[in-house]
PDB file as gemmi writes it, atoms N, CA and C in Angstrom:
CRYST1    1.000    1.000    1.000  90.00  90.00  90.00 P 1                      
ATOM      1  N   UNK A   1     134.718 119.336 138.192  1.00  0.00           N  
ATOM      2  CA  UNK A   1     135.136 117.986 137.893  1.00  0.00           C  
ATOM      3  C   UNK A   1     135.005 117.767 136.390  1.00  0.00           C  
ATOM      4  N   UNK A   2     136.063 116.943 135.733  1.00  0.00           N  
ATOM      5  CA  UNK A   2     136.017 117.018 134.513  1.00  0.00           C  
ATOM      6  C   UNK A   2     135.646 115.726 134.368  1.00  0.00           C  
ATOM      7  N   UNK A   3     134.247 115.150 133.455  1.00  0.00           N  
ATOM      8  CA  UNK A   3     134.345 113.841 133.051  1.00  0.00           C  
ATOM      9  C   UNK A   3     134.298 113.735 131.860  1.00  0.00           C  
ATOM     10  N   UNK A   4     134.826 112.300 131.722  1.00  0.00           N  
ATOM     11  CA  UNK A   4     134.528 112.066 129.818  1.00  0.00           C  
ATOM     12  C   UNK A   4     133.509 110.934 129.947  1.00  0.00           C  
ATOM     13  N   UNK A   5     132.555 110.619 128.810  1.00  0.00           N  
ATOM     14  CA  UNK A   5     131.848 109.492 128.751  1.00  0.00           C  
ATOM     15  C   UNK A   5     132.016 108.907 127.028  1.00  0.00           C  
ATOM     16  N   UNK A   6     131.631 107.895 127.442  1.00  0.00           N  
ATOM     17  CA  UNK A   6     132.032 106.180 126.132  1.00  0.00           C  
ATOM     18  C   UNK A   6     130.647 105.878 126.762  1.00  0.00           C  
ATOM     19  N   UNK A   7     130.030 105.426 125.389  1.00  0.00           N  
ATOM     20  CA  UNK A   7     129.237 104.555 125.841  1.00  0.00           C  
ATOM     21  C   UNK A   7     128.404 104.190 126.743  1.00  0.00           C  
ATOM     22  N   UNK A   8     127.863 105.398 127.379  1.00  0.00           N  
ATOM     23  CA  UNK A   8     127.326 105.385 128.665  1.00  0.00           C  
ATOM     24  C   UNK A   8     128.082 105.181 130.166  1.00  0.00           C  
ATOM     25  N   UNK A   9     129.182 105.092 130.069  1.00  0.00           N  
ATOM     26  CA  UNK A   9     130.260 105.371 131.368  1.00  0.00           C  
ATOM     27  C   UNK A   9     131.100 106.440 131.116  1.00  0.00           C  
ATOM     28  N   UNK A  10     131.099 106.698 132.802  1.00  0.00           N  
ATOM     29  CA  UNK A  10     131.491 107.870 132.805  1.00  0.00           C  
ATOM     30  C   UNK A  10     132.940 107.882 133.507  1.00  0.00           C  
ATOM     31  N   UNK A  11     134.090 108.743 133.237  1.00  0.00           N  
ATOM     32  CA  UNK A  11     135.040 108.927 133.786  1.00  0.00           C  
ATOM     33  C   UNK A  11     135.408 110.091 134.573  1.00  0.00           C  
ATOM     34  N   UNK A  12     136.237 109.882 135.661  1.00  0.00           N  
ATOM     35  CA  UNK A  12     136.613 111.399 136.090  1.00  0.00           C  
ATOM     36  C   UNK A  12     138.257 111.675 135.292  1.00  0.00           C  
ATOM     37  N   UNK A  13     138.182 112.736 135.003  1.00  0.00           N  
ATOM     38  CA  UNK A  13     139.921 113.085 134.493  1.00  0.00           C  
ATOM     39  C   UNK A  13     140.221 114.299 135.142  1.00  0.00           C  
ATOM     40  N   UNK A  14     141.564 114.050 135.633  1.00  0.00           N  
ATOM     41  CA  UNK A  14     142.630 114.718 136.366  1.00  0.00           C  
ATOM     42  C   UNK A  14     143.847 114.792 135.805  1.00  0.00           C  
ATOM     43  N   UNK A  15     144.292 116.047 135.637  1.00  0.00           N  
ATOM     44  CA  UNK A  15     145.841 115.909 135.723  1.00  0.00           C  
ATOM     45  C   UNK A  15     146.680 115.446 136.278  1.00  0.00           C  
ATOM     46  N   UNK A  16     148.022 114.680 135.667  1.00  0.00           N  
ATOM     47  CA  UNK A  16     148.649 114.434 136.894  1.00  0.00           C  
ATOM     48  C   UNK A  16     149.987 114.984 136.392  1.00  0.00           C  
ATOM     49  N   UNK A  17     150.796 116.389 137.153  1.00  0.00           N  
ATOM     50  CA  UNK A  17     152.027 116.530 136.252  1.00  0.00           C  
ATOM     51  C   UNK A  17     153.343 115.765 136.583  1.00  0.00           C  
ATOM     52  N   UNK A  18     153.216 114.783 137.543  1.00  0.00           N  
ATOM     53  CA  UNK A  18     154.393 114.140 137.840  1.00  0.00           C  
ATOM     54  C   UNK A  18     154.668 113.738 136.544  1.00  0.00           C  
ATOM     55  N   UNK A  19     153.369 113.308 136.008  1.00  0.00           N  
ATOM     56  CA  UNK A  19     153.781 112.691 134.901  1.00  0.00           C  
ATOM     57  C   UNK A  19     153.684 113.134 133.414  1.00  0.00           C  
ATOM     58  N   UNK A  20     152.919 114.495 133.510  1.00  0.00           N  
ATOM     59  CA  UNK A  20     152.675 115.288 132.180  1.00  0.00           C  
ATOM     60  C   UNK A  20     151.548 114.610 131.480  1.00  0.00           C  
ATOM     61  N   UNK A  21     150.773 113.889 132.032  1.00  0.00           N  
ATOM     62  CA  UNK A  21     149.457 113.640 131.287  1.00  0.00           C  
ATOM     63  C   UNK A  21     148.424 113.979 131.812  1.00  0.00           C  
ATOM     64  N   UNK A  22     147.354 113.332 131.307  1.00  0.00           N  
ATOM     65  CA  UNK A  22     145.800 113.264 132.074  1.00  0.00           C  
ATOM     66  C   UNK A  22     145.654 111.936 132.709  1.00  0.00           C  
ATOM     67  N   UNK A  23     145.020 111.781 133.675  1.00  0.00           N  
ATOM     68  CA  UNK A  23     144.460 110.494 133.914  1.00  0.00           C  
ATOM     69  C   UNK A  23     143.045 110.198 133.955  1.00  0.00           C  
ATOM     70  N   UNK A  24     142.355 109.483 133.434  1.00  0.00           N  
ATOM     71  CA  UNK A  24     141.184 109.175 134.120  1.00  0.00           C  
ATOM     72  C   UNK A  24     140.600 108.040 134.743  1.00  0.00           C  
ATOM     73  N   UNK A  25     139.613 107.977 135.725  1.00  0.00           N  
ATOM     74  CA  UNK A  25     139.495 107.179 136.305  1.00  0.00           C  
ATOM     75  C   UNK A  25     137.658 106.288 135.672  1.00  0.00           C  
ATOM     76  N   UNK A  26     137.875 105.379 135.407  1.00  0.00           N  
ATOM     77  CA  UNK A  26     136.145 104.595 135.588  1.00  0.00           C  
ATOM     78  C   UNK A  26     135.987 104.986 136.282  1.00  0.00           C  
ATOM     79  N   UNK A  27     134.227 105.153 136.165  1.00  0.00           N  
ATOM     80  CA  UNK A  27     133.715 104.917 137.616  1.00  0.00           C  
ATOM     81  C   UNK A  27     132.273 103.927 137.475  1.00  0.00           C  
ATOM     82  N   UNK A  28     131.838 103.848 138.967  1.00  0.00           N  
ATOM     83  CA  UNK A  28     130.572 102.548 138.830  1.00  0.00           C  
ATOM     84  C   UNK A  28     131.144 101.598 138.862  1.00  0.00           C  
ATOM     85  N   UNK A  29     132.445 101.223 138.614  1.00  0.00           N  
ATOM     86  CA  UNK A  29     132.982  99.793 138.091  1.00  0.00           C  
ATOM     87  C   UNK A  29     132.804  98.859 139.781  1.00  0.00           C  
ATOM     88  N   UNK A  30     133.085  97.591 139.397  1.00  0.00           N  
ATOM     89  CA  UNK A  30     133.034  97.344 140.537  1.00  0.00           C  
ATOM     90  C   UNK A  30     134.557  96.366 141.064  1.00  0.00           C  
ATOM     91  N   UNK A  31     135.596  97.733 140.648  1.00  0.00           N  
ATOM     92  CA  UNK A  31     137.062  97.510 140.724  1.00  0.00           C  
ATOM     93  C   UNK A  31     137.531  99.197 139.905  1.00  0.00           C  
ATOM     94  N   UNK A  32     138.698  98.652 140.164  1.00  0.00           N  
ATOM     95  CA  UNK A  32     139.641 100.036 139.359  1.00  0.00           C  
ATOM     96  C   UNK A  32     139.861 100.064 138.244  1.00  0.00           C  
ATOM     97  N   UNK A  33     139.684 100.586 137.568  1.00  0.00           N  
ATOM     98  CA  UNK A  33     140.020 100.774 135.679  1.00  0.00           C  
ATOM     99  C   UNK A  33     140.309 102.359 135.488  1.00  0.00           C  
ATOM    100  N   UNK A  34     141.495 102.776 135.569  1.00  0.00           N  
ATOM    101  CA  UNK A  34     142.465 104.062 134.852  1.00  0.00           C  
ATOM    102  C   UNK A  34     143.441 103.821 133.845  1.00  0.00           C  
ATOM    103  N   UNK A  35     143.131 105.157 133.202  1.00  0.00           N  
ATOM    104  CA  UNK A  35     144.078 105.151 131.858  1.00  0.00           C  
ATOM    105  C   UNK A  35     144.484 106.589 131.533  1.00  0.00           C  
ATOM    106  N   UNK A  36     145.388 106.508 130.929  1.00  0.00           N  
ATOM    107  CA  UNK A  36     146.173 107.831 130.569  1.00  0.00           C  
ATOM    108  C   UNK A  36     146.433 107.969 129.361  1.00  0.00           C  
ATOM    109  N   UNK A  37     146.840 109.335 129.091  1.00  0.00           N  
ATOM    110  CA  UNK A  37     146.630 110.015 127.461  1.00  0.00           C  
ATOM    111  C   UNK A  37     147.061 111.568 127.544  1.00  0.00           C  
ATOM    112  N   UNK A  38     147.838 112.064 127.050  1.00  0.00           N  
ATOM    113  CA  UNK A  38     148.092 113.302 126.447  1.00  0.00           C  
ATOM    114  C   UNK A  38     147.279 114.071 125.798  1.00  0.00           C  
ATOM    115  N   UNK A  39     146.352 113.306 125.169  1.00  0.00           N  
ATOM    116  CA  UNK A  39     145.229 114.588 124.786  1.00  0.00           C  
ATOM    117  C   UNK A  39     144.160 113.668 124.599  1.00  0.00           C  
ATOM    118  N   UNK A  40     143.180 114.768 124.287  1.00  0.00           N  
ATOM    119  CA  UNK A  40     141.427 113.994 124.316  1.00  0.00           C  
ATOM    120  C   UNK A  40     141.003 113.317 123.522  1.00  0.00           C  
ATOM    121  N   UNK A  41     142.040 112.720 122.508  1.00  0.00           N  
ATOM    122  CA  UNK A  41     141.779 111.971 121.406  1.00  0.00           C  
ATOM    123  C   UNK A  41     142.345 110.622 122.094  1.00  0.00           C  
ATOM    124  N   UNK A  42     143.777 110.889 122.597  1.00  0.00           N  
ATOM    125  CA  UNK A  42     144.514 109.474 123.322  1.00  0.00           C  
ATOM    126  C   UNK A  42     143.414 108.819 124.905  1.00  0.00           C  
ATOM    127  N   UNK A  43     143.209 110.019 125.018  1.00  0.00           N  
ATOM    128  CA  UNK A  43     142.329 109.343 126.367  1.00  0.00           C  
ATOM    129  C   UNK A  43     141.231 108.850 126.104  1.00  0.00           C  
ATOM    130  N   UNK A  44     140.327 109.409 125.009  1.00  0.00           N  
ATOM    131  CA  UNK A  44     139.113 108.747 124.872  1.00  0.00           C  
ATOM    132  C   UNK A  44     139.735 106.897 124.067  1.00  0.00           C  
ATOM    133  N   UNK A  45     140.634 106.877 123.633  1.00  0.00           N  
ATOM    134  CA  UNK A  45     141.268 105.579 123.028  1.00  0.00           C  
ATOM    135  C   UNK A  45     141.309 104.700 123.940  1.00  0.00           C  
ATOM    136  N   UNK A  46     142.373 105.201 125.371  1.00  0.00           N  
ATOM    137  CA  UNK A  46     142.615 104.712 126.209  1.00  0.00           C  
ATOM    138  C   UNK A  46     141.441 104.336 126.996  1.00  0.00           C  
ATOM    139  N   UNK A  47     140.367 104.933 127.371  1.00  0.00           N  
ATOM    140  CA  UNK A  47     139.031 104.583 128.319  1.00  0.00           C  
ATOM    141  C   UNK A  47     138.397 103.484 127.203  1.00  0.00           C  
ATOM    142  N   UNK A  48     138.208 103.297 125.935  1.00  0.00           N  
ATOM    143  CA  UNK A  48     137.491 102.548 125.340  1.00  0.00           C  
ATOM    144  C   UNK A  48     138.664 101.173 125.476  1.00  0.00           C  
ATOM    145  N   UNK A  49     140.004 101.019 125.498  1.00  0.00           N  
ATOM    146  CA  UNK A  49     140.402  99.630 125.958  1.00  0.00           C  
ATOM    147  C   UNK A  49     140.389  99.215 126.925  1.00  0.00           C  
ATOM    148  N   UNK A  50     140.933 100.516 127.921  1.00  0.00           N  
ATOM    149  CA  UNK A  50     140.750 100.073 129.759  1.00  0.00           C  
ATOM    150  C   UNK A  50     139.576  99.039 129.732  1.00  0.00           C  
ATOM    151  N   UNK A  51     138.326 100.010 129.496  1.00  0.00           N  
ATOM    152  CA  UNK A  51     136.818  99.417 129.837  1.00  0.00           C  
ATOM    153  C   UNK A  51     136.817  98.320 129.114  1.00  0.00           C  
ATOM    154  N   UNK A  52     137.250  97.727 128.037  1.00  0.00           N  
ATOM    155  CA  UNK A  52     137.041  96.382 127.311  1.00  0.00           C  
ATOM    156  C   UNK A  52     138.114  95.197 128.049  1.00  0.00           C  
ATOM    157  N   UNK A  53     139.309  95.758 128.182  1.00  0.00           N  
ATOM    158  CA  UNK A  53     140.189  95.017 129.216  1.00  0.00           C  
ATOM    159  C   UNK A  53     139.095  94.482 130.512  1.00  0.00           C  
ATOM    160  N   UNK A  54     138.843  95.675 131.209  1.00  0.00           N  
ATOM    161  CA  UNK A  54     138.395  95.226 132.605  1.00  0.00           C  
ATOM    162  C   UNK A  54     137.097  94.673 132.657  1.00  0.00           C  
ATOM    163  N   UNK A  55     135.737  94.902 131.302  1.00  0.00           N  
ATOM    164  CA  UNK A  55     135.033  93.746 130.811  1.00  0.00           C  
ATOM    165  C   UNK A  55     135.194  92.723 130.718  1.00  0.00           C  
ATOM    166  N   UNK A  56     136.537  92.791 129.832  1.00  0.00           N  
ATOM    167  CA  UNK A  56     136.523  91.414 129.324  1.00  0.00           C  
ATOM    168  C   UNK A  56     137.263  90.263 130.622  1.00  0.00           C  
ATOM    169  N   UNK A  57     138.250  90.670 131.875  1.00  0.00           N  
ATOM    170  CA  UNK A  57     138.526  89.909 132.923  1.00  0.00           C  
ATOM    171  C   UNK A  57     137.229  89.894 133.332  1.00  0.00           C  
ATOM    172  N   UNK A  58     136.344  90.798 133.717  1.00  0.00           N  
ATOM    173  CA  UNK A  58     135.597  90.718 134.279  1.00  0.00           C  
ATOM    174  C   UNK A  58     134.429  88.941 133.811  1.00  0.00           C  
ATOM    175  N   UNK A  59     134.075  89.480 132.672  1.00  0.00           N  
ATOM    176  CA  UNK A  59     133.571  87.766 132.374  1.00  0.00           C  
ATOM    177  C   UNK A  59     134.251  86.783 132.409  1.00  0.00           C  
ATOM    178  N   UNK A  60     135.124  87.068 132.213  1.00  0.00           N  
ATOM    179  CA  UNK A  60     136.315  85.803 131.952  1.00  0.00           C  
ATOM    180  C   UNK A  60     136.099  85.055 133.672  1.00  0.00           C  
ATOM    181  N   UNK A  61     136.222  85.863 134.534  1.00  0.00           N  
ATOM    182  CA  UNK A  61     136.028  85.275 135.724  1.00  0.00           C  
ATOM    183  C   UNK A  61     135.009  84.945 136.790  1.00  0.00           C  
ATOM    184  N   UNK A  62     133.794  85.591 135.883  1.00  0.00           N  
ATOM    185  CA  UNK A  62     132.591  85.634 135.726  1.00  0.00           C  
ATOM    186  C   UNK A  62     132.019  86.577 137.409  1.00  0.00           C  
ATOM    187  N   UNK A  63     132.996  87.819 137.235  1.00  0.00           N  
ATOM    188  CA  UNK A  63     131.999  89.046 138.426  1.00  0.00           C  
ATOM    189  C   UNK A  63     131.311  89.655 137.771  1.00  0.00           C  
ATOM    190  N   UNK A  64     130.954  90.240 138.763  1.00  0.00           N  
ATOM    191  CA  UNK A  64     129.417  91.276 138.172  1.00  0.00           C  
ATOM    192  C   UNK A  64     130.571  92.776 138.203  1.00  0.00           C  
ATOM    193  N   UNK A  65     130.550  93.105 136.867  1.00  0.00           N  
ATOM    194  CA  UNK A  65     131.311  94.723 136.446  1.00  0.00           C  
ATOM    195  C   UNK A  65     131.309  95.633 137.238  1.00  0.00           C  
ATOM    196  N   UNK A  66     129.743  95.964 137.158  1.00  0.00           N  
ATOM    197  CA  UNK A  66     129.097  97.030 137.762  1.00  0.00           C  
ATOM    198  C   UNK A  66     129.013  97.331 139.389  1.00  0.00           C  
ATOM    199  N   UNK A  67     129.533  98.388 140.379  1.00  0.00           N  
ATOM    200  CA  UNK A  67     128.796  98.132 141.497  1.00  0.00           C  
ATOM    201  C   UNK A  67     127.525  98.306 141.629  1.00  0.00           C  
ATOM    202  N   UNK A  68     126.592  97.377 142.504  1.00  0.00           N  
ATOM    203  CA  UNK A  68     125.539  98.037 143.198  1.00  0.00           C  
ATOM    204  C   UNK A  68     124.949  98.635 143.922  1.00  0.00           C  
ATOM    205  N   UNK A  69     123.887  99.196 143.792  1.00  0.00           N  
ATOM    206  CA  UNK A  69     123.165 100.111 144.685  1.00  0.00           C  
ATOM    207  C   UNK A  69     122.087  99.795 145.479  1.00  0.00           C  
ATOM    208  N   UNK A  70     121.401  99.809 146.733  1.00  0.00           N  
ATOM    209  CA  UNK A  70     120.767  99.836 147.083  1.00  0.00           C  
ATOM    210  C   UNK A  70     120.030 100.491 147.069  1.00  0.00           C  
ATOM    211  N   UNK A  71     119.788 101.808 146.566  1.00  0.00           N  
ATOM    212  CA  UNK A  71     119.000 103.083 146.589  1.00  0.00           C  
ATOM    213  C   UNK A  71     118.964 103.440 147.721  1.00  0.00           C  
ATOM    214  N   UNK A  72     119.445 103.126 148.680  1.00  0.00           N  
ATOM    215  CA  UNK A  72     118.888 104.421 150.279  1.00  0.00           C  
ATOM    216  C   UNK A  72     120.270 104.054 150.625  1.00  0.00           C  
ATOM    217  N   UNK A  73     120.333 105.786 151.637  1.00  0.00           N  
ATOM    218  CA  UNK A  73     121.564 105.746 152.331  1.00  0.00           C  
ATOM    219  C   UNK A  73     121.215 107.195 152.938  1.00  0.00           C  
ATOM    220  N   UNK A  74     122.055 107.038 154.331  1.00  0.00           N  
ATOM    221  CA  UNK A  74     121.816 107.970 155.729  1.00  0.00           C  
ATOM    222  C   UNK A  74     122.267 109.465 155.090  1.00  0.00           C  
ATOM    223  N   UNK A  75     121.694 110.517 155.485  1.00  0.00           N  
ATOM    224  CA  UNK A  75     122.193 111.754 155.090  1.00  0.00           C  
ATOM    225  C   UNK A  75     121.858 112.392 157.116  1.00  0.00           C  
ATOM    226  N   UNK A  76     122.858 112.992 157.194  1.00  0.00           N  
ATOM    227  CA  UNK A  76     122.714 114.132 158.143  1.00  0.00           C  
ATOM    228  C   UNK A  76     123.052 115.741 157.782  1.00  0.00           C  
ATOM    229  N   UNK A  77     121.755 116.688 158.294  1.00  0.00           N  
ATOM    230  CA  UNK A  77     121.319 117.505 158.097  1.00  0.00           C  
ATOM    231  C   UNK A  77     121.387 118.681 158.783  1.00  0.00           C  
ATOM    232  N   UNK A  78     121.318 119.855 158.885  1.00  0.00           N  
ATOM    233  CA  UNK A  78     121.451 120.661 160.125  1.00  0.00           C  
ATOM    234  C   UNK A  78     119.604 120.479 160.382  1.00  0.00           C  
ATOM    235  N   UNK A  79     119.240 120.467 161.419  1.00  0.00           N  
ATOM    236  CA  UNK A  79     117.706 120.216 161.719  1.00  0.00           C  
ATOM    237  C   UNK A  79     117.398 121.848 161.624  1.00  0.00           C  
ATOM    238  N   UNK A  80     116.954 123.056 161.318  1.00  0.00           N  
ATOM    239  CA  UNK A  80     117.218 124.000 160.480  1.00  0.00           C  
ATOM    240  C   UNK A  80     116.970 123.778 159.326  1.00  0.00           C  
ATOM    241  N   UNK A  81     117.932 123.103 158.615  1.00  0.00           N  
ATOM    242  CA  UNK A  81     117.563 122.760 156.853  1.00  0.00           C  
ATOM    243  C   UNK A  81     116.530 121.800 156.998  1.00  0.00           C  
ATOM    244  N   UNK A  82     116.744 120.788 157.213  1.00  0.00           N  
ATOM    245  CA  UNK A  82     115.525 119.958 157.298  1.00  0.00           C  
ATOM    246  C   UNK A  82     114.185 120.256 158.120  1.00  0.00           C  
ATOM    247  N   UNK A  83     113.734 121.296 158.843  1.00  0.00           N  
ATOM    248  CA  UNK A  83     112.311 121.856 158.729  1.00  0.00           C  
ATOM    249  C   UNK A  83     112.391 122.713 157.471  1.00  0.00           C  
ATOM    250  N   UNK A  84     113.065 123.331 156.584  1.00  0.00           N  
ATOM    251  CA  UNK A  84     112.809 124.250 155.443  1.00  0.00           C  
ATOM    252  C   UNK A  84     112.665 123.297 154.584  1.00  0.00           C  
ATOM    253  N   UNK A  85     113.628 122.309 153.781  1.00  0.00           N  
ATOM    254  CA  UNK A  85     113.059 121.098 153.449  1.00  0.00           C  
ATOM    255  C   UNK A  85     111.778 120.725 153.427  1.00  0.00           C  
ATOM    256  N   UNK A  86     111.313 120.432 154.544  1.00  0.00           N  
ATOM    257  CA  UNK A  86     109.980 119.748 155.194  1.00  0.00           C  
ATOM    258  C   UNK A  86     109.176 120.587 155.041  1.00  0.00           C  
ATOM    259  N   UNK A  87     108.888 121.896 154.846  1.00  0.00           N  
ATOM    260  CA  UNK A  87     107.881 122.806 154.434  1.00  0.00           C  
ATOM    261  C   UNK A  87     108.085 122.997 153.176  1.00  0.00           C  
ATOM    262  N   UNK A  88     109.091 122.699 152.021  1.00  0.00           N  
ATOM    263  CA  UNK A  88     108.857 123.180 150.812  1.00  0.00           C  
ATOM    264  C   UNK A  88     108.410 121.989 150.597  1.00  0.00           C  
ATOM    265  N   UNK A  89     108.656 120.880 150.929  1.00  0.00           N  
ATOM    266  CA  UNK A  89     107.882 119.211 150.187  1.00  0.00           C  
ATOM    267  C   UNK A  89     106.741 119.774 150.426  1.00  0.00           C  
ATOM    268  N   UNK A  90     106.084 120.417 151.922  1.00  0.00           N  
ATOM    269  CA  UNK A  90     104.559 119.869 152.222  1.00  0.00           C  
ATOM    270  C   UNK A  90     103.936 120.888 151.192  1.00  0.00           C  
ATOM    271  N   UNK A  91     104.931 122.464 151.133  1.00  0.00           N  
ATOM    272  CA  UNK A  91     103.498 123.086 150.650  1.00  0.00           C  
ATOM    273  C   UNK A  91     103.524 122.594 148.861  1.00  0.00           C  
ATOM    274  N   UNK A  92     104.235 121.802 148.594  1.00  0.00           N  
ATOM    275  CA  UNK A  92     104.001 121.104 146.839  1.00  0.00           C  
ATOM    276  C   UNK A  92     103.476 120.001 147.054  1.00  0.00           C  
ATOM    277  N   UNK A  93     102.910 119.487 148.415  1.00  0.00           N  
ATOM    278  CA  UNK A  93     101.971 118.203 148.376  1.00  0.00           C  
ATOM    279  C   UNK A  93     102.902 116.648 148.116  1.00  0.00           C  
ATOM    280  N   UNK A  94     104.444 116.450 148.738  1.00  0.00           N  
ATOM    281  CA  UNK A  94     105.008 115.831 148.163  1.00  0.00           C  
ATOM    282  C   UNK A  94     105.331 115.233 149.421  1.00  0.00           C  
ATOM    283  N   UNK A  95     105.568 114.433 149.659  1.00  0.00           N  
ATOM    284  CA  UNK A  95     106.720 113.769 150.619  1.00  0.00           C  
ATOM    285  C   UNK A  95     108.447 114.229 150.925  1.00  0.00           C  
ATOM    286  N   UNK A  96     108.472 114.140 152.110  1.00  0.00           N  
ATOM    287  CA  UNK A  96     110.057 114.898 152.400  1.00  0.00           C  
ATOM    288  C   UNK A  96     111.085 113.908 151.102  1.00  0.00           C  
ATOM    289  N   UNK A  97     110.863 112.698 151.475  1.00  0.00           N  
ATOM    290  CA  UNK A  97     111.635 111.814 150.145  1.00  0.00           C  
ATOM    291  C   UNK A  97     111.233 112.210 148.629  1.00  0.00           C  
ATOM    292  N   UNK A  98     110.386 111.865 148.444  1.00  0.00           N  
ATOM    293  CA  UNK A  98     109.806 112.485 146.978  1.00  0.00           C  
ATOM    294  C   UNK A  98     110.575 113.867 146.593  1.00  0.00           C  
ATOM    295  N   UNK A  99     110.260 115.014 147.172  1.00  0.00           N  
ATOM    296  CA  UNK A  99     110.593 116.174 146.857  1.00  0.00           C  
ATOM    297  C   UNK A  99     111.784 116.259 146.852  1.00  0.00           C  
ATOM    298  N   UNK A 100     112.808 115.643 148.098  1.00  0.00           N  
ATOM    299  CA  UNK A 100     114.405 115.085 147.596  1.00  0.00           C  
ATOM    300  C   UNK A 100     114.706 114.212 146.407  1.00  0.00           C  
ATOM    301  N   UNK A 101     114.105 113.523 146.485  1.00  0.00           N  
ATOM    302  CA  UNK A 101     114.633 112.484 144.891  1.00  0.00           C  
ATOM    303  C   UNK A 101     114.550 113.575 143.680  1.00  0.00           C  
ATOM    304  N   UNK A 102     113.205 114.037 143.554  1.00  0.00           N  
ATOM    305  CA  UNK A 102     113.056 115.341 142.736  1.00  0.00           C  
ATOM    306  C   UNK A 102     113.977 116.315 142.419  1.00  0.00           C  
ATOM    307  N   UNK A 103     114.339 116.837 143.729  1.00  0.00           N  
ATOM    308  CA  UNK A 103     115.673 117.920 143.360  1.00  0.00           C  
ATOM    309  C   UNK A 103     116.773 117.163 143.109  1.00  0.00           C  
ATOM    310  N   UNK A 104     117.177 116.234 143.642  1.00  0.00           N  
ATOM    311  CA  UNK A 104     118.385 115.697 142.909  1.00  0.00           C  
ATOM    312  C   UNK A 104     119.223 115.141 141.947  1.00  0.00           C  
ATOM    313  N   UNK A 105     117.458 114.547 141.371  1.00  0.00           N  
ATOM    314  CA  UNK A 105     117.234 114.054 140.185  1.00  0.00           C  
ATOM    315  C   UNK A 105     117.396 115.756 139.276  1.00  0.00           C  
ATOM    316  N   UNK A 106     116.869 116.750 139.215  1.00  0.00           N  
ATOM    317  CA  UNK A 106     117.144 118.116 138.418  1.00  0.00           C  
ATOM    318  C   UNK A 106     118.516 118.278 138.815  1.00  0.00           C  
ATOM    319  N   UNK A 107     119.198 118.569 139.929  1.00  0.00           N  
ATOM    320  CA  UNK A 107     120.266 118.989 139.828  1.00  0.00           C  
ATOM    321  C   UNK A 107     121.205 117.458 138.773  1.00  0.00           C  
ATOM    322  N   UNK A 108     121.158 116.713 139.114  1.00  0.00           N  
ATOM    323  CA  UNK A 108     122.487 115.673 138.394  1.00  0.00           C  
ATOM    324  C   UNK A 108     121.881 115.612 136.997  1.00  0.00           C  
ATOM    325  N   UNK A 109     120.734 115.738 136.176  1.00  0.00           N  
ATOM    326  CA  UNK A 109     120.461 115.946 135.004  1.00  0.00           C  
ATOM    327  C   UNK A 109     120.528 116.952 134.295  1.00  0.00           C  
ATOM    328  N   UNK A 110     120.898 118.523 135.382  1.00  0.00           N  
ATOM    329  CA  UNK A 110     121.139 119.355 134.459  1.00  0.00           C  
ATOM    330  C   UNK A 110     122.526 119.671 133.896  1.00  0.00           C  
ATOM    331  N   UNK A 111     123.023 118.689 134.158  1.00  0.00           N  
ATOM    332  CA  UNK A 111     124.795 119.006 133.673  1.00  0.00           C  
ATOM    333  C   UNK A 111     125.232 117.844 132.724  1.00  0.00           C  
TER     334      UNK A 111                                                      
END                                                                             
């Protein structure tokens, strides 16, 4: 997956050749904001107005930008992985949650 980031947001970019450009998409937003560009100079142009455009409706009509999170949400597992799971938390003294937040937190920070 290719992203670009501004300012602390992040985009996904895709080709699209119907049309011979790039596209990218916001993300987090809490609506749609894409923009397009021919090269990585036009797109990073284009994501810094999109995002000020869809800011600036955004106050203007006074929503909240951002989506939110709740922090929890259902995962299903093969029960298999989750006793191997459940023995690598216990023998590091951690909680099955803990030791997940942990790895996931390393994996999405190392990129």
């Amino acid at each position: 997956m290719n992203i670009m980031t501004f300012e602390g947001h992040k985009a996904k970019i895709d080709y699209d050749p119907e049309i011979d450009m790039f596209r990218g998409e916001i993300l987090g937003l809490n609506g749609g904001a894409d923009f397009y560009g021919k090269t990585p100079d036009e797109l990073r142009l284009e994501f810094k107005k999109s995002l000020k455009i869809f800011l600036d409706v955004c106050k203007e009509k006074g929503i909240e930008p951002y989506k939110e999170y709740s922090g929890k949400f259902n995962l299903r597992i093969p029960p298999k992985l989750h006793a191997e799971i459940a023995s690598k938390a216990s023998a590091e003294g951690k909680s099955l949650n803990q030791w997940i937040v942990e790895t996931i937190e390393q994996i999405v920070h190392a990129h």
